[in-house]
N, C-alpha and C positions, 0 to 999 in steps of 0.2 A: 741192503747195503752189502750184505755177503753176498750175493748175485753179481751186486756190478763189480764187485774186488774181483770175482773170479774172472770174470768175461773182461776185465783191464789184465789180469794179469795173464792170460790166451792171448789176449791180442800184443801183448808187450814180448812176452815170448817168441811170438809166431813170427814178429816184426825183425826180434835180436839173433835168434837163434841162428837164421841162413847164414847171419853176417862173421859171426863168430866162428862156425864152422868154417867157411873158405878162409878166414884169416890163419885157423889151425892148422889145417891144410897145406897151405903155404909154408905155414911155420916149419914144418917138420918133413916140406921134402926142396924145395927151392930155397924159401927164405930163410938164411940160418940164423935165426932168432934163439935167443939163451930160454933158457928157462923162469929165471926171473923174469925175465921180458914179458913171455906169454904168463905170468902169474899177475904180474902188472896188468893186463889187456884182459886179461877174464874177471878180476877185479870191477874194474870199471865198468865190464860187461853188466854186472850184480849191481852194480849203482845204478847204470841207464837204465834195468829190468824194472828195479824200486824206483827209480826217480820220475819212468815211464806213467808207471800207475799211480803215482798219488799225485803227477802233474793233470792228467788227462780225468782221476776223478774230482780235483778240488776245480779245474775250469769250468765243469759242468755246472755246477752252482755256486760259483764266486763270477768270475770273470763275466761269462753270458750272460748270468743276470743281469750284473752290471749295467755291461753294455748295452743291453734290449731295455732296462727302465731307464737310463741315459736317455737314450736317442729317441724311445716313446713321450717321453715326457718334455722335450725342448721344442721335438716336433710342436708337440700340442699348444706352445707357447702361440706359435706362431709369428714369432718376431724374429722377423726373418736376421737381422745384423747381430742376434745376441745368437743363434742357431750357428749361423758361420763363425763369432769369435769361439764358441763352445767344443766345436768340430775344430778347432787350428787348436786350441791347448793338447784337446783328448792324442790328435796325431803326435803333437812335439812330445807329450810326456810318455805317451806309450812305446817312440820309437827311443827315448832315450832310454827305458827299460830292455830296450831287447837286446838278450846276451849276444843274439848272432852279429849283430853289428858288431857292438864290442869288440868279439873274437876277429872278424874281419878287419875293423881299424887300426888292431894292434898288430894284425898280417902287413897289411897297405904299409909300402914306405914310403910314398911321395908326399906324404900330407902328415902334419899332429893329427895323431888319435882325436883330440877333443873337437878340433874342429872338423876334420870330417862326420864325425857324428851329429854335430851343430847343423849341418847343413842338410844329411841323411834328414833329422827333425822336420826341418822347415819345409824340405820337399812333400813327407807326408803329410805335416798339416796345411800346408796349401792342399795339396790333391783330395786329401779329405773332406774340405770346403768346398771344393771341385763337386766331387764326390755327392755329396750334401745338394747342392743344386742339380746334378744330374736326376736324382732322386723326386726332387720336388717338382721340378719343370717335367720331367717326364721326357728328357731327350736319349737317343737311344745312345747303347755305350759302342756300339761298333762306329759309330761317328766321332766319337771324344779319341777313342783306340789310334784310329785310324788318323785322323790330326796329330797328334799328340806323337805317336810314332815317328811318322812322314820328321817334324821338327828334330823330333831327338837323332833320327839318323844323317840330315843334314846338319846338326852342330856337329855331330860327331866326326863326322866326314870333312869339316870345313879345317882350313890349315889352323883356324883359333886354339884348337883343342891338339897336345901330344897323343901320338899314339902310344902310348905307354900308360895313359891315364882315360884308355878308351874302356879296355875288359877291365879294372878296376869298376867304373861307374855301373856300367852294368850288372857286377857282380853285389853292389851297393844296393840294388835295385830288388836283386834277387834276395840277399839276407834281410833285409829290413822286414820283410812279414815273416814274421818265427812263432814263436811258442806265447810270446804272451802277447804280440799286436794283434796274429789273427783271430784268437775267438773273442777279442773284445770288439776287431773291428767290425768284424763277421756279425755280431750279435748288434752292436750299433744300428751296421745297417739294416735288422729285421726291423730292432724298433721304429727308426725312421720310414720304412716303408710301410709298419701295420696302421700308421694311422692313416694312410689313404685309403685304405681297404677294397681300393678297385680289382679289375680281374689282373694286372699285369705289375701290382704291387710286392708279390711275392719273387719276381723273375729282378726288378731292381731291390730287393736286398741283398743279391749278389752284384759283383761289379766293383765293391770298394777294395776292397784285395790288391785288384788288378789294376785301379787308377793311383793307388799309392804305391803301389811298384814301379808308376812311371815316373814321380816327382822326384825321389832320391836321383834317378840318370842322370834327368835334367841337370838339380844341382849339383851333383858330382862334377859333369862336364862343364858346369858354368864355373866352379873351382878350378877344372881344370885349366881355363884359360887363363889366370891367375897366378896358376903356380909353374915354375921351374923347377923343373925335373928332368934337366940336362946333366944332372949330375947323381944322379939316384942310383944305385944297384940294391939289389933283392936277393937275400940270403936266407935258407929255412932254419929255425932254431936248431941246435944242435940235439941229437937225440941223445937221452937220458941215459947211463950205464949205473946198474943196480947191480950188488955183489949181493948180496942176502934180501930175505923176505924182511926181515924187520926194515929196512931201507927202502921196500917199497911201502910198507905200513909209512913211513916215517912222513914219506913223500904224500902219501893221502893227509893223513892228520894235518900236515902243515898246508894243503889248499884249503881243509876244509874253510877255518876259519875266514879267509880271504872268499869265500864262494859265500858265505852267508851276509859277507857285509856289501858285496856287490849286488846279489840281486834283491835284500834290505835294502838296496838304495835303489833300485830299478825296481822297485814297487810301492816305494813310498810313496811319491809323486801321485801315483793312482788311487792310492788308497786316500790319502789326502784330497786330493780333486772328489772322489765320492762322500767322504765324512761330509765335505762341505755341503756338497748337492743333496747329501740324506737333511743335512740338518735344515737348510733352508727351502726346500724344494720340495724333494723326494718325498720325506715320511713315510717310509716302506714301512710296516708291520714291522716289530720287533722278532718275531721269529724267522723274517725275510733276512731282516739284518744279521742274524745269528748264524743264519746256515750260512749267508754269505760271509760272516767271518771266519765259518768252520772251513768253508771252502778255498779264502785265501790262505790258511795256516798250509793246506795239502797243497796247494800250485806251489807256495814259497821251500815248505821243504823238498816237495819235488824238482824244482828247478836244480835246487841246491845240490842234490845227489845227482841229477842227469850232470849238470855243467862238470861237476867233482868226475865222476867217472869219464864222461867226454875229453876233456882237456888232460886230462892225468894219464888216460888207460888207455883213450881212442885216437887220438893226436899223434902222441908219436909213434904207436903203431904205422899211424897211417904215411907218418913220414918215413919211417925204415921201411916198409915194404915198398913205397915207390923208389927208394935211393937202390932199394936190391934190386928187385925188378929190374929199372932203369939201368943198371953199371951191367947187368948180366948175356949171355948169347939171348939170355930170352926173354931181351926187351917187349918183342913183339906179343907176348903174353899179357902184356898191360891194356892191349886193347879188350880180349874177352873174358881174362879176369873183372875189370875193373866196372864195363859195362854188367856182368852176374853180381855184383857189390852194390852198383846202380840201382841197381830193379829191388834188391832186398832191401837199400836202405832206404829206400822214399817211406817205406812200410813202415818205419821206427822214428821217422819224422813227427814227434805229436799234435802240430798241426794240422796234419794230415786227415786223423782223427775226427779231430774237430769239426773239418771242411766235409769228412762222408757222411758224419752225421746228419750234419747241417742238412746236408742236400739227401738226402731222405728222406726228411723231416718236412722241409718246404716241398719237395717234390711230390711227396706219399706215395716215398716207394717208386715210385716209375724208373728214379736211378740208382740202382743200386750202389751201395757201399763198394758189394765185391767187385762189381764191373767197374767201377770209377778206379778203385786199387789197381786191381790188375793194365786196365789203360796208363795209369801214373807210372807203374813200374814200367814198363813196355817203354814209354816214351824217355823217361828216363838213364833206360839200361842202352839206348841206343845216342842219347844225348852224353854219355860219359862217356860212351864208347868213342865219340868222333870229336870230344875232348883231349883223348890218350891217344888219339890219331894227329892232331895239332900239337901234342907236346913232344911224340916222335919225329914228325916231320918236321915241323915249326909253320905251317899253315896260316894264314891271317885270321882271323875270326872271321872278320868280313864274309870270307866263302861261306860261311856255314849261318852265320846269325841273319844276314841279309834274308837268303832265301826261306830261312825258318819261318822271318816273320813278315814275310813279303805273302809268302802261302797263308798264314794263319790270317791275316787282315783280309786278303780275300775271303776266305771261308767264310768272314763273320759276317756276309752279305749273303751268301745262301741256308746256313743254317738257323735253327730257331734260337731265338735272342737267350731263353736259359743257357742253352749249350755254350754260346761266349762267352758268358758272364763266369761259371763256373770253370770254363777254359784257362780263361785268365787268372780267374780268384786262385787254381791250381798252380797257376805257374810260381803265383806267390809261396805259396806253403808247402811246394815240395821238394825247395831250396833253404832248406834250416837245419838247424845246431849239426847235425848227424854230416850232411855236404859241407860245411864249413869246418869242423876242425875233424873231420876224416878223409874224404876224398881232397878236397883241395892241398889240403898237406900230404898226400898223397903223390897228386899231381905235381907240388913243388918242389918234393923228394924225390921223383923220377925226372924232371924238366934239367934239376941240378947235375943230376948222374948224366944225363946225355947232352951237358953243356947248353942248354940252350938258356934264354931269356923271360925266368920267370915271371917278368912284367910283362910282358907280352904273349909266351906263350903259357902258363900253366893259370896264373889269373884269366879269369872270363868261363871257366868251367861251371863255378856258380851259374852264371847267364843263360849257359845252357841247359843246366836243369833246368833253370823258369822257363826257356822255353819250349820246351820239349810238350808239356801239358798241351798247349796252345795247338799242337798238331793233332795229338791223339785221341783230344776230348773233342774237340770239333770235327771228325772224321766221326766218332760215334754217332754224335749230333746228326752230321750227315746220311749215316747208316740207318739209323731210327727214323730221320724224316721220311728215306728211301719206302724204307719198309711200312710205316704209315702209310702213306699214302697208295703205296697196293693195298694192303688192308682197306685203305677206306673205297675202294675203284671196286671192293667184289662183296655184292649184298650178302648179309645174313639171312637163313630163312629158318626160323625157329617154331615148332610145334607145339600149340598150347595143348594142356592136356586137359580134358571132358570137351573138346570143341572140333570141332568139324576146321577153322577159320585158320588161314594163314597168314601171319605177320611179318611183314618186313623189318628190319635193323638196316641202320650205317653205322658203318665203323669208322668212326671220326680218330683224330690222331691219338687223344686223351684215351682212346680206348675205351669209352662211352658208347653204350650202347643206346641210340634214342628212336623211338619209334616213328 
């Protein structure tokens, strides 16, 4: 237990530290931030650091479990209509848990909070059921991708839908897989695939990530033909002014409470839906159930201190330094600041986490943690950067997301089917809590300062993180087939030793050596 505390709190550091430092930085030669302010923001920084680690160590044996005896075990039913209504609850009640939405529907102002969240819901549990049968039929995901795109880009584009209510949906899309959808959803789908246990079982327990990122668009944009928002304007909260340190104490103390009843209630539902399934179903071992209660207590207080420092410490930092940024000669700074903020903060996303593991774990090894990190960042630091290139200019989205995912869908016809799945599942989780109330309020505090149209232009940055994955991780995919397949074009010839005899090898892609 002392092992993994350290190696959570390395990785939680290494994730917060970059972030903190450029906002220091800033603080103390461009942005004229008080001193309260930045005591505020380093504050918070201590909360994300603590809330980082005890979220990422309680999901390892709460949530996963969870969701891998879930989905192992209704597999096994095999009835097939009780499998799908089971897969449409687990999405509704998990996306109503996730704080990132929340934080986003309370940004959105074309729409009540409650009902867009209502709709977020449904989308994921359809796509889940979706999801569910992809799984079981065995049909491939660059075929569902590719449909299911193709539809969303034509509603979007069709005169039914505002554009005002375009990068909203997509940004819907992007928050919905956060901190507690994905490693339950993640873990869902292993179970669902271990009971097939064929050779390409392991390649679809990735995939669901990425189909329930595309349900929310849907229904976001099917809302949006509904609603009027001819009359909408979008204004960022005002930022906070603190005269003393007790005043920022004051200001924590009074969210905490409010952060322990919100996500106490974005976890109940889950925990609820499991008690039932232990009781009548499940029967896990009683020390299965213990650990996994010991593991929900570490995600629930962890949640609590990330949300508490995020919204308090990170938020409206993020909004003063784009409003400064933004008003100053050195607007133009926003684009390579904010892309080096990028790259650092996909790392402190704990999602993220969850998804390198995962894909280690299933892979063994072949893909690495580091290399998948460093690709997220990359794609990321360049997807925020032509973000703060659209809030400058006022650019459409359109230029930028068309082509992103006009290339990624082709990709996902040349390279090998993991590298999609994992593409997409990334696009999902490396758009959470950290892109939502930092960059995006970021971006809405510099879109304000240079007058432009934060419905249009500073929304939809979300979108672009999710889709940034989709380029960079399918480009490795492509990189590894490349290089496989020389590898496997140039024999090995190996010297047995006490033997006169020489042996042939192929170097097949797996990196198997077979005689």
């Amino acid at each position: 237990m002392k092992k993994e505390l350290l190696q959570k709190l390395r990785e939680s550091l290494k994730a917060v530290i970059p972030v903190v430092a450029i906002v220091l930085i800033l603080s103390m030669t461009i942005v004229d931030a008080s001193a309260e302010f930045i005591i505020m923001f380093l504050i918070g920084a201590a909360l994300l650091v603590s809330g980082m680690i005890l979220f990422t160590l309680g999901a390892d044996v709460s949530m996963m479990k969870m969701g891998q005896s879930v989905g192992s075990h209704i597999t096994k039913s095999r009835k097939i209509p009780f499998i799908a209504l089971i897969c449409f609850i687990l999405g509704v009640i998990a996306t109503v848990a996730e704080p990132d939405l929340r934080v986003l529907a309370d940004t959105v102002p074309m729409v009540d909070s409650t009902v867009l969240i209502a709709s977020v819901a449904v989308g994921v549990g359809l796509f889940l059921v979706i999801s569910f049968f992809r799984v079981y039929l065995q049909i491939k995901l660059n075929y569902i991708i590719t449909v299911m795109y193709l539809l969303i880009f034509a509603l979007a584009l069709s005169p039914l839908i505002p554009n005002s209510f375009v990068a909203a949906a997509f940004d819907s899309g992007g928050v919905t897989t956060g901190p507690i959808t994905v490693p339950f959803i993640m873990a869902l789908g292993v179970g669902l695939a271990s009971v097939r246990g064929d050779k390409t079982s392991q390649e679809d327990s990735f995939g669901l990530v990425a189909l329930c990122s595309i349900g929310p668009v849907l229904t976001v944009l099917l809302l949006g033909a509904f609603s009027d928002t001819s009359a909408v304007t979008a204004t960022s909260d005002p930022v906070p002014v603190y005269s003393s340190v007790r005043e920022i104490l004051s200001a924590y103390a009074k969210a905490f409470p409010d952060y322990f009843k919100e996500v106490a209630s974005a976890l109940l539902p889950i925990v609820a839906f499991f008690i039932i399934f232990q009781i009548f179903s499940l029967k896990l071992p009683k020390m299965e159930v213990i650990k996994i209660s010991v593991g929900l207590v570490y995600t629930y207080v962890g949640l609590v201190l990330f949300l508490t420092g995020v919204n308090v410490g990170f938020m409206p930092m993020g909004t003063f330094i784009g409003q400064e940024l933004g008003s100053g000669s050195y607007y133009w700074l926003l684009v390579p600041v904010c892309a080096l903020i990028g790259y650092f903060i996909v790392a402190a996303e704990p999602a993220v986490h969850v998804l390198k593991q995962q894909v280690e774990d299933v892979t063994d090894g072949r893909i690495s943690g580091k290399s998948m990190g460093f690709a997220l960042g990359i794609g990321v630091a360049v997807s925020v950067g032509l973000a703060m290139v659209r809030v400058i200019t006022g650019i459409s989205i359109w230029y930028i997301l068309i082509p992103a995912y006009l290339f990624s869908i082709i990709m996902t016809f040349f390279v090998p089917p993991i590298f999609t799945a994992i593409a997409f599942d990334s696009g999902g989780v490396a758009s959470g809590p950290m892109t939502a109330t930092f960059l995006l309020p970021l971006a809405i505090g510099a879109c304000e300062a240079r007058g432009g149209s934060i419905l249009t232009d500073a929304f939809g940055l979300v979108a672009f993180v999710a889709a940034a994955p989709l380029v960079t991780i399918q480009l490795m995919g492509l990189i590894s087939k490349i290089k496989s397949a020389g590898r496997a074009k140039t024999p090995v010839v190996a010297d047995i030793p006490l033997s006169d005899e020489i042996v042939e090898f192929d170097v097949y892609e797996e990196g198997i050596l077979n005689e």
